[in-house]
N, C-alpha and C positions, 0 to 999 in steps of 0.2 A: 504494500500500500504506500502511495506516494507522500510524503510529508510535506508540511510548509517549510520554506526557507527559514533556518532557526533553530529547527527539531537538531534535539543531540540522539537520536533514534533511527538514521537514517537506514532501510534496511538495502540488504549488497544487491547490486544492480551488474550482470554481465553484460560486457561490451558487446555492441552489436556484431556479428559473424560477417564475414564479405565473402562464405559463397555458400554452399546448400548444406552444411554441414551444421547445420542447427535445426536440421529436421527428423526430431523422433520417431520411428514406429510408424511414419506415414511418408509415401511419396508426393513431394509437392504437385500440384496441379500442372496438368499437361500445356508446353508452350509450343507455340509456334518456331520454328528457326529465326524467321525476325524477331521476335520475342525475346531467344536466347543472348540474341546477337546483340540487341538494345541493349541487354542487363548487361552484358561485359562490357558494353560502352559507356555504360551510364556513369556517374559520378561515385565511389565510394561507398558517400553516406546512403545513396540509396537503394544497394542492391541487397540480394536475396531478402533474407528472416531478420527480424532483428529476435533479439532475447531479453524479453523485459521480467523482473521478480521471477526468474529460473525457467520459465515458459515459451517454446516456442511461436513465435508470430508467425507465420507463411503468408505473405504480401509481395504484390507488386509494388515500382517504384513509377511515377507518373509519367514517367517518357517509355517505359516497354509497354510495348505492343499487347493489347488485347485478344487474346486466341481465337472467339466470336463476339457478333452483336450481343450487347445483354440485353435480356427478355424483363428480368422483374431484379432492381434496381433497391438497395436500401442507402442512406446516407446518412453515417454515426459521426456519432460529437457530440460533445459536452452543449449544453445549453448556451444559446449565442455563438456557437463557432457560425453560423452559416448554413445549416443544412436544406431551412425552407428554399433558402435562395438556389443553393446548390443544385437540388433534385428537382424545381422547375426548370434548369436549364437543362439540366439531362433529357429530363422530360420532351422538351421544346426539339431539342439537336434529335432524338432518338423517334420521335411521332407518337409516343407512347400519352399514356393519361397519368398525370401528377395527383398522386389522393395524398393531402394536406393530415398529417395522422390529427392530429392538434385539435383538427376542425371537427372530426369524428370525434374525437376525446370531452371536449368541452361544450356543454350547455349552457342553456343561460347561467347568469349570474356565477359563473366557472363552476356549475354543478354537474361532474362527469355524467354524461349519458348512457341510458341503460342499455343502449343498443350497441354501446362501444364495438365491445367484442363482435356479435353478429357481424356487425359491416366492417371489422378489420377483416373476418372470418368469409365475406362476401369477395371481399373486392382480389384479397390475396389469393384468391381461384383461380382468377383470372391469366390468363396469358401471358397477359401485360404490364406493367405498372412498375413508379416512380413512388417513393414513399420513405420517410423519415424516421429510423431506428430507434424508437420510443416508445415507453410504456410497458414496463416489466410483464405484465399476462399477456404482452402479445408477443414480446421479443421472441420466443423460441420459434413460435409460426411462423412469422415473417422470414426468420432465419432459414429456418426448412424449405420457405419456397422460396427464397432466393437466389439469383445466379451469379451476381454479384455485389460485394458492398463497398463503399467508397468511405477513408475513413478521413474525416477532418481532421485531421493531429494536429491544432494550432495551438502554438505558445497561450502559457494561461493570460500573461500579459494582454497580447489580443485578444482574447476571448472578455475580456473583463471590461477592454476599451470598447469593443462593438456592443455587447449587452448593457449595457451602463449607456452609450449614447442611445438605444434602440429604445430604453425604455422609457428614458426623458422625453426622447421626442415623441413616442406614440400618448402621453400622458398630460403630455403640453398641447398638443395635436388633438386631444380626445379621440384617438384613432379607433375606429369600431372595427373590434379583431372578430375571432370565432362566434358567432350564435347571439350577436350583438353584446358581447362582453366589453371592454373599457380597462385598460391598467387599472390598477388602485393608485390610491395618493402615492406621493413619493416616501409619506413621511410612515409605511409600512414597509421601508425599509430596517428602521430602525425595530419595528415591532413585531414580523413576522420573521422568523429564524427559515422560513420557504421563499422567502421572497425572492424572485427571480436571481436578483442580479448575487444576491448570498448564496442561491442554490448552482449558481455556476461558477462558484468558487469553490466551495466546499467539495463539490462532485467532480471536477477538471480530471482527476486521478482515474474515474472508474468507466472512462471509455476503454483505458488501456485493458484494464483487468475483462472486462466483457469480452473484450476482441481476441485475449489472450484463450479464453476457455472457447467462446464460439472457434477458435482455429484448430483450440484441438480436436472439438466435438464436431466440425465439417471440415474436416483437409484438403474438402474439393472446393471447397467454395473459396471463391479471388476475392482476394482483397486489397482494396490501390490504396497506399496510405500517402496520403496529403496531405504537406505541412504550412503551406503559404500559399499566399493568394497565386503567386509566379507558380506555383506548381497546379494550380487551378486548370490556367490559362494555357499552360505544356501540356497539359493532359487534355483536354479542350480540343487545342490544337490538333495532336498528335494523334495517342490510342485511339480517343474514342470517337473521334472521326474517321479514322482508318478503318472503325466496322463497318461503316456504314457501305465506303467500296466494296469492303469483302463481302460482304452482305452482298449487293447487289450484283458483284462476280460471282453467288453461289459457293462460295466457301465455305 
């Protein structure tokens, strides 16, 4: 588990491995030769697995090549990295339908609706679909029928800057989010220990750990991990417009 800056507890963290040699008891997901050929090009810090609290990660790095189009799409991160934004554009570039998990999660007055489940449980049937890595009773589902996940890895730093401006402005804004909901005041900041912008401090740590057990309990399933916006926009570029060719060559 990650500490704050400060902790005399910090627990031992293995360097990350620079080639396939951090893969347990599972062979990593099958690549293409341009694929292979990216990774030995790529820079370093981004190849093969990293190994975080003893645990293999098996991930992509944002410039190798994608082996196929994905079909059904998840996009994990700490609260405020980006994800809505993220898996609309996937959505958008890929022709697929963007389900807003959020929008399905909250009812009026942010009272979860009872239908949560059913239409997580509808929609992830489906074929197709772009959708946001959230919500403990649904994560295993989602994960099961997913073919790929994209992981936001951004410094907590940024995460703290974009959520903290995101929630001033939709609040100063009265911006009408899910099911006609509204930020609360600012000054439940200081009064709710959930409050957004506290909940994506406190939690920054446990996307690693999620992704660390989903890798072992799906060794098929790809995962791009994304640390910066620049690696957004190479990935963007790059992989996952190159499906769309192969895609259309029948690949």
């Amino acid at each position: 588990m990650r500490n704050t800056a400060g902790s005399g507890n910090r627990p031992w963290r293995q360097p990350e491995a620079l080639d396939g040699s951090v893969w347990a008891g599972a062979a990593p997901p099958a690549t293409t030769a341009a694929a292979r050929a990216d990774d030995a090009a790529a820079p370093s810090r981004y190849r093969a697995s990293a190994v975080r609290y003893g645990v293999p990660v098996p991930m992509i790095d944002p410039r190798q090549s994608l082996a196929r189009r994905p079909r059904r799409v998840l996009v994990a991160g700490t609260s405020g990295a980006g994800k809505t934004t993220l898996a609309a554009r996937i959505a958008t570039l890929l022709g697929i339908e963007h389900v807003e998990i959020d929008a399905l999660y909250h009812g009026s007055n942010w009272i979860p609706r009872d239908q949560f489940l059913t239409d997580v449980e509808e929609f992830s049937s489906q074929p197709q679909w772009v959708t946001e890595w959230q919500y403990g009773n649904v994560r295993d589902l989602l994960a099961d029928r997913a073919d790929l996940l994209v992981w936001l890895d951004l410094p907590r730093a940024t995460v703290m800057r974009q959520v903290t401006a995101r929630t001033i402005r939709r609040r100063l804004r009265r911006e009408v989010l899910w099911n006609g909901n509204i930020e609360p005041p600012l000054r439940r900041f200081l009064l709710d220990r959930d409050h957004i912008v506290r909940w994506a401090w406190t939690t920054h740590h446990k996307s690693e750990l999620r992704i660390s057990a989903l890798a072992q309990r799906r060794s098929d399933l790809t995962i791009v991990r994304i640390r910066s916006r620049a690696d957004v926009e190479h990935w963007f570029a790059g992989p996952l417009v190159g499906t769309l060719a192969s895609d259309s060559d029948g690949k």
